[in-house]
N, C-alpha and C positions, 0 to 999 in steps of 0.2 A: 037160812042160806045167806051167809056173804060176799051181798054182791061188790064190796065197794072195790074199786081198784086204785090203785097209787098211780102217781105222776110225775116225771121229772118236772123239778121245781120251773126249770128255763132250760135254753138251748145248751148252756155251758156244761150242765150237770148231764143232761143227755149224751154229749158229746164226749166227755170224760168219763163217763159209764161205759158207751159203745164201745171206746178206743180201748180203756180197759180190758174189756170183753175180749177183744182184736188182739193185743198186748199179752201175748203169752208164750208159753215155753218153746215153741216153734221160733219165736223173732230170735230166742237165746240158743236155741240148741241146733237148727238145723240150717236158718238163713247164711249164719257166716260160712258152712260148710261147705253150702253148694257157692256164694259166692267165690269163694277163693277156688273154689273145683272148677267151675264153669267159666271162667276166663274174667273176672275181677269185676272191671268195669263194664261188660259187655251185659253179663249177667246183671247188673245191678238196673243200666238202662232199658234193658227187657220189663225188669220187674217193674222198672218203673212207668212204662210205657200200659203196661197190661193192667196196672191199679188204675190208670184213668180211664181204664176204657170196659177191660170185664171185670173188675174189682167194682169196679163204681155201678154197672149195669147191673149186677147181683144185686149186691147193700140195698139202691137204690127203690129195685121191686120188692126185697124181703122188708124193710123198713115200712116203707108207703103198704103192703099189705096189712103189716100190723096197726099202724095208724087207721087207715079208713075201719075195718073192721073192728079196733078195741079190745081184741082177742088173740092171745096165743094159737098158735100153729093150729092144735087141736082143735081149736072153731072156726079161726082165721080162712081158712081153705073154703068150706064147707058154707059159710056166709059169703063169698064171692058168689061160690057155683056148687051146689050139690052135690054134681059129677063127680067134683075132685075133693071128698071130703078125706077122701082113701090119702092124697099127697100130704093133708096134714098131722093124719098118723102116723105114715110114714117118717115125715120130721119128726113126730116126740118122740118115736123110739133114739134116735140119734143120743142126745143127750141124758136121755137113761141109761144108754151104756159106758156113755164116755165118764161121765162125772165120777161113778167110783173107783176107775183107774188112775183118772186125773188127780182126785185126790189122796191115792198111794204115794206118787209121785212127791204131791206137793209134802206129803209126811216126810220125804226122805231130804227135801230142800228145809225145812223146819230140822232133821236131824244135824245138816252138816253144817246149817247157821249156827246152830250150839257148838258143835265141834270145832269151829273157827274163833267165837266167841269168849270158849272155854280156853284158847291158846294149845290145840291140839294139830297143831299144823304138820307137823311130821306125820301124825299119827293116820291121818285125813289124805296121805299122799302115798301111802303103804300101797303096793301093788294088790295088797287081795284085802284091803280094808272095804271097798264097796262090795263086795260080791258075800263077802264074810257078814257085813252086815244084812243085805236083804233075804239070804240066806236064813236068816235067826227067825224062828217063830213067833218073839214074843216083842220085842224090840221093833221094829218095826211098822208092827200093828198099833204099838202105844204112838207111834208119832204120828200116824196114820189116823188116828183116833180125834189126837188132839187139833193136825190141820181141821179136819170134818166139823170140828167143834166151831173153831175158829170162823169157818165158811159159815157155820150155821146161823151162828149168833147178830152176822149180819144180815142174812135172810131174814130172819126172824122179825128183824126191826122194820121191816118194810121199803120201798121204796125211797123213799123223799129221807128217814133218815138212817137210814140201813147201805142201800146201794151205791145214792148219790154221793150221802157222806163220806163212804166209805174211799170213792174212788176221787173226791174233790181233796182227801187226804193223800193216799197212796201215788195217784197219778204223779202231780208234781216233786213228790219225791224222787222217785223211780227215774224221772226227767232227771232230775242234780244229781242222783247218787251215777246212773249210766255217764252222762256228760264227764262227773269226776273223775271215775274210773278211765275210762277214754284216756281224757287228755293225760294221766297218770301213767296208761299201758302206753303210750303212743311217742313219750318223750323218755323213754327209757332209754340206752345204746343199744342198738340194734337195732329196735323198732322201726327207721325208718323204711328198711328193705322190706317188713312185712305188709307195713301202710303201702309200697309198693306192688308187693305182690297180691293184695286185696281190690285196690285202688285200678291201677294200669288198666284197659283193656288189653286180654291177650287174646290175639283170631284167632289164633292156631287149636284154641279149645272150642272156640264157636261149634256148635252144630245143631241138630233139627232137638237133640237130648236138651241143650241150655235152655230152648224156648219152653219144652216141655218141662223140665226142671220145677223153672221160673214161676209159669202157669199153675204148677200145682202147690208150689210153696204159698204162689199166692191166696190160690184157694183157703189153707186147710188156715191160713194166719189169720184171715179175716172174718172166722171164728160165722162163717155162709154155711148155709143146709144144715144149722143145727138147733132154727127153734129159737134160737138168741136175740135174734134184731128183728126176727116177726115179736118176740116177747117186750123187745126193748122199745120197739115202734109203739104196741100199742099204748107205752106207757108215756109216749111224746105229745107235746103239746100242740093243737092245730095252727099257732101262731109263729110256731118256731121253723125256720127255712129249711125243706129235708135236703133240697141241693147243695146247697153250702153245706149242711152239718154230714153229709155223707163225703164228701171233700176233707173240712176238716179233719174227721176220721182215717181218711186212707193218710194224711201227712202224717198224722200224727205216729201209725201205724210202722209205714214206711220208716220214719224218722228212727225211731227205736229200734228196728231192723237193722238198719244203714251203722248204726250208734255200737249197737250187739257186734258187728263184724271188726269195726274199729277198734273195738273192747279185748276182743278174742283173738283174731285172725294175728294181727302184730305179735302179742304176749306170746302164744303156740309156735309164732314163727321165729322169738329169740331163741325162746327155752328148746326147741330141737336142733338149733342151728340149722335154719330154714328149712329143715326135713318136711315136705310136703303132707308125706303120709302119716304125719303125726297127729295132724285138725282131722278128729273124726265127728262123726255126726250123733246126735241124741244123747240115751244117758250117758254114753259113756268118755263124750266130751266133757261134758259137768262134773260128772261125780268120780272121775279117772285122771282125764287128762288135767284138767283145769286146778284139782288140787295139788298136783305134782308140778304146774307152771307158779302158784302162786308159794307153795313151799322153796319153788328156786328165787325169786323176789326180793328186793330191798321189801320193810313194809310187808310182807307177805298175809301174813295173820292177821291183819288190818284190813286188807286189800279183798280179803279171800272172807273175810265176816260182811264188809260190806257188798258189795258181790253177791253173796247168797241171801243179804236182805233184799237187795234188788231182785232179784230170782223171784224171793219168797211173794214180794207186791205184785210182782209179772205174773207169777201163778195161782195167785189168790182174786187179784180183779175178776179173770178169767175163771176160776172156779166156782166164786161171788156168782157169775153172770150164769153158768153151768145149772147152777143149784137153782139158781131165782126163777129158771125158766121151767125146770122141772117143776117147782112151785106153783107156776103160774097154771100150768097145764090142768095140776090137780086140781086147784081151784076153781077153772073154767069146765071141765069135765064135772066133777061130784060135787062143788057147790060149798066147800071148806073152806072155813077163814083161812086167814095164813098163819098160824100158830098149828092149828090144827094139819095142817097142809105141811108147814117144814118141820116138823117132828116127825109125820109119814116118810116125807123124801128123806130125811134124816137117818132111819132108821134102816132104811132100806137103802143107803148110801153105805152105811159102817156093816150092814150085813155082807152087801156082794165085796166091797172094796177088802172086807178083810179076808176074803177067797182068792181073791187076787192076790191079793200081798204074800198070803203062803203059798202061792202060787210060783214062789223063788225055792220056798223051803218044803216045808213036809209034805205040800201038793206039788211040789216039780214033777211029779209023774202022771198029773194031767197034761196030756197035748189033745190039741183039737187043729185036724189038715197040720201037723208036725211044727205046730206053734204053743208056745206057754199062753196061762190063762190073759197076762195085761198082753203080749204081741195078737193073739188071733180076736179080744175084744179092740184094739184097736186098729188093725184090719178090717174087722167088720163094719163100725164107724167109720172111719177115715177113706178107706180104700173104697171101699163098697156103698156103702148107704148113702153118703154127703154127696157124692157125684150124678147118684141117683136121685135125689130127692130136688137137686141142682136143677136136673135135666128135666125133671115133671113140671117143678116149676114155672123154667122157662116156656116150657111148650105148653102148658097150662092157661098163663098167664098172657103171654106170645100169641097163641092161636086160637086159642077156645075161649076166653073170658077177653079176651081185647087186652094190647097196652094202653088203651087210653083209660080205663080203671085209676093204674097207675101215674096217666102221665096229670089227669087231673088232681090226683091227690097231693102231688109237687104242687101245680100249679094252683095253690091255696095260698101260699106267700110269693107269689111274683111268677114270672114268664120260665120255663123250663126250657134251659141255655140249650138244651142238647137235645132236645125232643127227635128230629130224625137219627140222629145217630144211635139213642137209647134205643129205638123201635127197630133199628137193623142189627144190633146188638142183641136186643132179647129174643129177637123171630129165629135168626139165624145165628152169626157169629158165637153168641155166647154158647148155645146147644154142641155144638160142633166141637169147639174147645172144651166141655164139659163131659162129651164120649171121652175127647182124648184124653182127659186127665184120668178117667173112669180104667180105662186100658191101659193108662202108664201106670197108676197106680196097684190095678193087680196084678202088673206085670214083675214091680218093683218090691211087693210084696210076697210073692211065691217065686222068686228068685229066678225070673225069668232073664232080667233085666238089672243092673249093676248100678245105681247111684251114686 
């Protein structure tokens, strides 16, 4: 049995792990949408007001669980309090579902960086070029194959030089290549009315929807209730400051969000001639609208290759962090090295992930509740399970196992700045906001409710 466990080297590499983790296809695909939907600026101060307060109270207790404990979800729970060993099942299933969707996805970001790459920019801008590609049986599955691959081989290597490395690499890039882009979309003609239209507060869009919006964008980015920063905690050092480093994580977080809408929101709003209804949200902002803004472009082919390498880092840290935890699980469950352990998760990654993927093509005739196989597993995730596991959590941790568990495990490196505020946060406020998101989310998901 291999007991040993890995460790971030120092606080930086934890911190650039996490964020990574956080840093993914949501800060690109859905943050600019609802900002520019939900009134620019208004929205933007929502979110950033609800990262310091239930962003941070989440992180804060999923982190410091995994710390004090040493253990992924799976034991993490169950070594507080017995009772609730059932909440940390509940967590691993999360990211057994999510990951081999996530990385369908991440196969199709790998396909259109070649297609950019290759100077196929017209090609890549064709109205029925995405739908014609996921559609293919076999095509799809090869690049789907090869992200898996790519995810894996960092797994594989472990922690300290697998995880850390990987993301003491990719992060800072990610940072230049986003910045570039930016300031590149942003001084274009035009752009300034779009930096406007993202930027401004507009009231007249305010409502009870913005706050809820906001609330759940924030959830689903900060990469909570999935097993990831209980995994990533317990690989943190007891010297390194979990307050500060869960701080740094929401800027950094933020930052790239903020950066994402700068990137997008202007670009979308030359190329339609400010057409509102043109910035849509998820694939088919990326893989639709965004190739047909970067085909209209000085620099297009250029713009539109680096672009989907940034995509590619945003979705791979993230998928890195996916797969490491699944790892971590088996590990801590059956007693498997980690060679042994990400070849399991591996294999059983490229199994489901390639049902999904022909889940455009030869299985389009699977629905489940009148949703294809990647929308109703990522329903189930997202909508369903994360707000639930959320909500055990809090009221777990909150009322049955005490927050002073948690607030002593901060209070390892210095005085815990916010200790009343955390304790009426996790007892109450955050449970409260974590139904609502529970309710807006399946509301939002079986089309009760219009985003």
């Amino acid at each position: 049995m291999d007991k040993k466990r890995g460790a971030f080297t120092n606080k930086m590499g934890f911190v650039l792990a996490a964020a990574g983790s956080a840093v993914g296809l949501g800060n690109l695909w859905r943050f600019p949408y609802l900002a520019a939907k939900y009134g620019g600026g208004i929205f933007l101060l929502i979110y950033l007001v609800l990262a310091v307060s239930l962003g941070f109270t989440l992180m804060v207790t999923e982190i410091a669980i995994g710390r004090k404990t040493g253990l992924s979800a799976v034991g993490a729970f169950k070594a507080l309090d017995k009772r609730f060993g059932f909440v940390g099942y509940l967590a691993c299933v999360v990211p057994f579902i999510i990951t081999p969707y996530y990385c369908v996805i991440g196969g199709w970001v790998v396909k259109y960086f070649a297609t950019f790459l290759t100077g196929q920019v017209s090609a890549a801008a064709g109205d029925d070029y995405f739908t014609g590609f996921v559609s293919q049986a076999a095509s799809p599955v090869l690049w789907f194959i090869l992200y898996v691959l790519l995810t894996a081989v960092v797994v594989i290597m472990g922690v300290e030089k697998g995880v850390e490395k990987a993301s003491r690499i990719m992060m800072p890039l990610l940072v230049v290549l986003i910045i570039g882009i930016s300031v590149y979309c942003i001084t274009r003609p035009g752009a300034a009315e779009g930096v406007k239209y993202y930027l401004l507060p507009d009231f007249s869009k305010f409502s009870a929807t913005t706050v809820l919006a906001a609330m759940g964008q924030l959830f689903y980015s900060m990469s909570l209730a999935m097993g990831i920063m209980i995994t990533y905690g317990s690989y943190m050092k007891k010297d390194s400051s979990l307050e500060k480093s869960v701080r740094q994580i929401e800027i950094f977080d933020t930052a790239i969000a903020f950066l994402a809408g700068l990137m997008i929101v202007p670009s979308v709003f030359v190329f339609s001639g400010g057409d509102e209804a043109a910035l849509s949200k998820g694939p088919s902002l990326m893989f639709v609208t965004l190739p047909k803004v970067f085909s209209d472009m000085t620099l297009g082919g250029v713009v539109g290759a680096v672009f989907f390498l940034l995509v590619l880092f945003a979705a791979l840290t993230s998928s890195i962090s996916l797969m490491e935890t699944n790892v971590s699980i088996v590990r801590d469950k059956l007693g498997w090295n980690r060679k042994k352990a990400t070849i399991a998760v591996t294999l059983y990654v490229l199994i489901l992930g390639a049902i999904v993927s022909l889940g455009f093509g030869p299985l389009s005739f699977i629905q489940i509740i009148g949703l294809g196989l990647l929308d109703f597993f990522d329903f189930l995730s997202n909508s369903v399970l994360m707000p639930i596991v959320a909500i055990l959590t809090c009221v777990c941790i909150g009322h049955f196992i005490g927050s002073k568990t948690i607030e002593d495990e901060v209070e390892l490196n210095g005085k815990f700045k916010v200790k009343k505020f955390y304790r009426v946060m996790l007892r109450w406020v955050a449970p409260i906001c974590l139904v609502l998101i529970l309710v807006f989310a399946v509301s939002e998901a079986m089309g009760w409710i219009t985003v």
